[in-house]
C-alpha positions in Angstrom: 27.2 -2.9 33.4 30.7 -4.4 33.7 30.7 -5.2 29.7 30.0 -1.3 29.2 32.5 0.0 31.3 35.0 -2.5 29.8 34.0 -1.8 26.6 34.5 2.4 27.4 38.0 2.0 29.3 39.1 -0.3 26.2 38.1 2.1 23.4 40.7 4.8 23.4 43.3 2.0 23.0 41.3 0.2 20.4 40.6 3.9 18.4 44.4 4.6 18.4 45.3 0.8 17.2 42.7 1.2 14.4 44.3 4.3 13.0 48.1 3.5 13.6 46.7 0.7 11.6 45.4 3.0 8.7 48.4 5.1 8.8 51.0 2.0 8.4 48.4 0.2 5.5 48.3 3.8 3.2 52.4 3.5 3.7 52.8 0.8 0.2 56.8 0.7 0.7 56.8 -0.2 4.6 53.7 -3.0 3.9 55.5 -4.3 1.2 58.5 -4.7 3.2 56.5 -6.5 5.9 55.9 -9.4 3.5 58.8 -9.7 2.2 60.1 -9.8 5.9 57.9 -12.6 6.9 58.7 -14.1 3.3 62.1 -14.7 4.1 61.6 -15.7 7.7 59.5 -18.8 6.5 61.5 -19.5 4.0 64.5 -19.7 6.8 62.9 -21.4 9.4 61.2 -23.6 6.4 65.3 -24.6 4.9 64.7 -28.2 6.9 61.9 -28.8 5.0 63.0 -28.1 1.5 66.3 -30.0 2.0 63.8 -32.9 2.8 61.8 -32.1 -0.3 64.9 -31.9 -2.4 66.3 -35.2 -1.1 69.6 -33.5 -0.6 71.9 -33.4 2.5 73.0 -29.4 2.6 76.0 -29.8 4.7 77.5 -32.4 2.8 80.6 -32.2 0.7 80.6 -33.6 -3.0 83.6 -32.4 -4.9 82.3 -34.0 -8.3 79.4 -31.6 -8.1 81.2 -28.3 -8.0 79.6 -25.8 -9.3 76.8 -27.2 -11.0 73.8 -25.1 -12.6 70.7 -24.8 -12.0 69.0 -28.2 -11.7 65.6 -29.6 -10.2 67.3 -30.9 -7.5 69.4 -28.1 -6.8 67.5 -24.8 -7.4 70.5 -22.5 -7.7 73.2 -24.7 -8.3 75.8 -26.0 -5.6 79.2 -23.7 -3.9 82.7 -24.5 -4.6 82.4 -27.5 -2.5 79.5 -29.5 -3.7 76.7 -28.2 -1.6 73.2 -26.9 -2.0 73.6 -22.6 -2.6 69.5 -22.9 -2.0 69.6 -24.7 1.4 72.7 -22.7 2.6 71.1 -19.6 1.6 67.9 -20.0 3.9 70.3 -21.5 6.4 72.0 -18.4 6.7 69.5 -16.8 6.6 68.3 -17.9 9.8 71.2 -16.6 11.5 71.4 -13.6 10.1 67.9 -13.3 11.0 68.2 -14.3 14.5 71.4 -12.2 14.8 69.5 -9.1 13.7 66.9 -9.6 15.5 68.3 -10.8 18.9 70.9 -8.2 19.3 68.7 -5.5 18.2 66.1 -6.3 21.0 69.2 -7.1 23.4 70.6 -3.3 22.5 66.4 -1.9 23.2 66.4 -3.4 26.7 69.5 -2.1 27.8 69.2 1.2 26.0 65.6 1.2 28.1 66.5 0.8 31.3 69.3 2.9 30.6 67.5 5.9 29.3 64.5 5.3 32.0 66.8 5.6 35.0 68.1 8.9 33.5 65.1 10.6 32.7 63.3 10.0 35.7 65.4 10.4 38.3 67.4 13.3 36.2 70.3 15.0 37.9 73.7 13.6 38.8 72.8 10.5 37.4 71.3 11.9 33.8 74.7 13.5 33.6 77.0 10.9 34.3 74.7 8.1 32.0 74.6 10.4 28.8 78.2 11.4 29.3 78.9 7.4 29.1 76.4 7.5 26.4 78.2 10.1 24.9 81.7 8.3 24.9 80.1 4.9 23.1 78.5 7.3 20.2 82.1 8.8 20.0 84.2 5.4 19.7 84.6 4.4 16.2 82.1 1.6 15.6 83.4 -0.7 13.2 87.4 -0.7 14.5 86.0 -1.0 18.0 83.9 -4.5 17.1 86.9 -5.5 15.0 88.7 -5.4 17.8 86.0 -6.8 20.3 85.6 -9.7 18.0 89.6 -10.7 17.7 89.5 -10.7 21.3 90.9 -14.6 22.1 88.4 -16.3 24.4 90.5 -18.8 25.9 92.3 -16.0 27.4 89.1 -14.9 29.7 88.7 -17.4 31.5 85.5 -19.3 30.0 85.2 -22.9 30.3 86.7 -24.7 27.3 83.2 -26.3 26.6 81.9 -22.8 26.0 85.0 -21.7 23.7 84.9 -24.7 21.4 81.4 -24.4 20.9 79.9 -24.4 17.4 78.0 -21.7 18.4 80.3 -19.5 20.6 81.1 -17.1 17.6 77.3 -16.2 16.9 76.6 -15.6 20.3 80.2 -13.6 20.5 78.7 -11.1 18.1 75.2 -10.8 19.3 76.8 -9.4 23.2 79.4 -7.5 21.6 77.1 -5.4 18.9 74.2 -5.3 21.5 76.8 -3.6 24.3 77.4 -1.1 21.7 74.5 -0.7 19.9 72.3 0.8 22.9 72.7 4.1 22.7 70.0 5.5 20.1 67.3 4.1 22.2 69.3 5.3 25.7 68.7 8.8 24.2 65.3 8.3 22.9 63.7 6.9 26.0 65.8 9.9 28.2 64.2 12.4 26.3 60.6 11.1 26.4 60.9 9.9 29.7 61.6 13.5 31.0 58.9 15.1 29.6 56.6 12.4 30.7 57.9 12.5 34.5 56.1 16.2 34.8 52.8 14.9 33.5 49.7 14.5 35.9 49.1 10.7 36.1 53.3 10.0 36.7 52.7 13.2 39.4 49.5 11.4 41.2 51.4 8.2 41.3 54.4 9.9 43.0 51.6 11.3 45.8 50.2 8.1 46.2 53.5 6.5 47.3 54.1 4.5 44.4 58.1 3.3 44.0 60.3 4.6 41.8 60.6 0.9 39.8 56.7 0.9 39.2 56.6 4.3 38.0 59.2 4.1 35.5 57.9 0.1 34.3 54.0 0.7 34.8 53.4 4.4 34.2 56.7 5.7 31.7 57.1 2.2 30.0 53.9 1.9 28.4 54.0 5.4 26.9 57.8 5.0 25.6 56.7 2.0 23.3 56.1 3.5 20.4 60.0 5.1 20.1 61.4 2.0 21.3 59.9 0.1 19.1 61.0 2.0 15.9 64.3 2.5 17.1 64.4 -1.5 17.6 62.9 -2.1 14.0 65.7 0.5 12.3 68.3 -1.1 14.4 67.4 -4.7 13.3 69.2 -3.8 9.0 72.5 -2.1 10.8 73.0 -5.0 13.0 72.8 -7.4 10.0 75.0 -5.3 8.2 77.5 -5.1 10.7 77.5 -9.3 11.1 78.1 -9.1 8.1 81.0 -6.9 7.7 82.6 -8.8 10.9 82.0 -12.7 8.9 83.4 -11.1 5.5 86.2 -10.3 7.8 86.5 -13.3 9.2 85.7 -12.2 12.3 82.3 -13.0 12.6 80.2 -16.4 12.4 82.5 -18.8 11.9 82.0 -21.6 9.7 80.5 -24.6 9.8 77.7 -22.0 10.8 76.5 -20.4 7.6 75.3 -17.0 7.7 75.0 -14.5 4.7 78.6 -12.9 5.4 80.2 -15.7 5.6 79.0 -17.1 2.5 80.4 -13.5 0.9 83.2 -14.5 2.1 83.8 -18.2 0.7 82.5 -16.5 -2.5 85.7 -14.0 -2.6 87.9 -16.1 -4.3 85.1 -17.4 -7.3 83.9 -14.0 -7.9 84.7 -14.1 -11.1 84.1 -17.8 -12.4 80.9 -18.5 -10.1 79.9 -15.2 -9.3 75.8 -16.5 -8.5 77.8 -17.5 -5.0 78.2 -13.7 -4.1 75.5 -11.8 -5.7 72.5 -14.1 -4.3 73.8 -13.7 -0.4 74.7 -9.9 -1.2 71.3 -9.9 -2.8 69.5 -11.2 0.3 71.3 -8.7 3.0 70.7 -5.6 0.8 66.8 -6.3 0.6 66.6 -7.7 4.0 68.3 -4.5 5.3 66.3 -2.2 2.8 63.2 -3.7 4.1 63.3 -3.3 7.4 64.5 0.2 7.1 61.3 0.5 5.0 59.4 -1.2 7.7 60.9 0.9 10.6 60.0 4.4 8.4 56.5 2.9 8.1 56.2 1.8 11.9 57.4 5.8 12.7 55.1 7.6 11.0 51.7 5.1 12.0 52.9 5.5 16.1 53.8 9.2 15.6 50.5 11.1 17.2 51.2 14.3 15.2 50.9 12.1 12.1 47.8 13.1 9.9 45.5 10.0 9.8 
């Protein structure tokens, strides 16, 4: 008897999986994209391994090598100092990724709790958290992180170890884009969230004493995935775009860290006798960024209830 009723309770959930399912496979563009998503994720995270199969160390310098084509030990070539463009490719590539990625789910969770806060409990507090939502969407993205990003970190305090770290640059850019970058899911979650705070089952929790933090993360969550999820997905291509605006800048991931900016940005001053070194890592963030915006499209309309199946 248990099986049965477990089997009953589970099949609305399993019926609306199956045909988001059907909706995202008859979408070509936003499967395609998938793959090639995963594609160049384990092709990132797999750079160790090729630089083992090549028998080549990527980060190191050999001047006599400059420039060199094509080759079985170097796939595309070597950069203006001797290196592997192959290995340094999927190396930057795995920051880029993780960039996009991490900040883009950083943004989602504060845009959540955000947009949760002021569509249930409405009011004062709706007014005064969309009018600060409000004056981010007004500020002028790109100056603002420009100057964000020049911001000298010995200056605030933070223990030397932090501010010489390798890494300190990469994680610089993921707080500041992600303290920005919130407000698209703020008003997404806000809107559903108020129309879902008059329906029956948040109503019946309210009478049965529940608190206003199990409410919103037990009864309004669940139901706001869908939005958040999409918004997260779109969100992933503009936040690679923007690293990449910030490291052509030099203001972004600093070397030794490679990340597709930053190679555009080495590649500035070859342009025209290697030009391979700017077109592969342009290359890269335009299909990365077109594919997840194909992915996100696709994503929207299999979640979207009104959708035909």
């Amino acid at each position: 008897m248990s099986n049965s009723v477990l089997t009953v309770s589970d099949a609305p959930l399993q019926s609306a999986m199956a045909l988001a399912r059907r909706r995202f496979l008859k979408h070509k563009m936003a499967v395609g994209s998938a793959v090639l998503i995963v594609a160049l994720a384990l092709l990132a995270i797999g750079a160790p391994l090729f630089e083992m199969l090549l028998g080549i160390d990527a980060s190191k310098v050999n001047l006599l090598g400059r420039f060199s084509p094509p080759s079985a030990q170097h796939p595309l070539g070597t950069d203006e100092l001797g290196r592997d463009l192959l290995i340094r490719l999927l190396a930057g590539g795995q920051v880029s990724l993780l960039v996009g990625l991490v900040t883009a789910i950083g943004a989602a969770v504060i845009g959540t709790i955000i947009g949760l806060w002021a569509g249930y409990f409405g009011g004062r507090l709706d007014a005064i958290l969309m009018r600060f939502t409000d004056g981010i969407i007004a500020l002028p993205l790109l100056p603002l992180l420009i100057v964000l990003a020049a911001i000298d970190l010995n200056k605030l305090g933070l223990p030397p170890a932090i501010v010489q770290s390798e890494n300190v640059s990469m994680f610089r850019i993921i707080i500041i884009v992600a303290l920005v970058g919130w407000t698209t899911v703020a008003r997404l979650v806000r809107g559903a969230a108020l129309s879902l705070r008059e329906r029956d089952f948040v109503q019946a929790a309210i009478v049965q004493g529940a608190s206003a933090g199990r409410i919103m993360f037990v009864h309004l969550l669940p139901n706001l995935f869908s939005p958040i999820v999409v918004a997260t997905t779109l969100s992933v291509g503009n936040v690679i775009l923007l690293e990449s605006v910030l490291s052509f800048l030099g203001l972004g991931i600093q070397p030794p860290i490679p990340s597709w900016g930053n190679l555009l940005t080495n590649a500035q001053e070859q342009i025209f006798s290697a030009p391979q070194l700017a077109i592969y890592p342009g290359l890269l963030i335009f299909l990365t960024v077109f594919a997840f915006n194909f992915l996100g499209d696709g994503l929207q309309d299999a979640l979207d209830p009104r959708s035909e199946s």
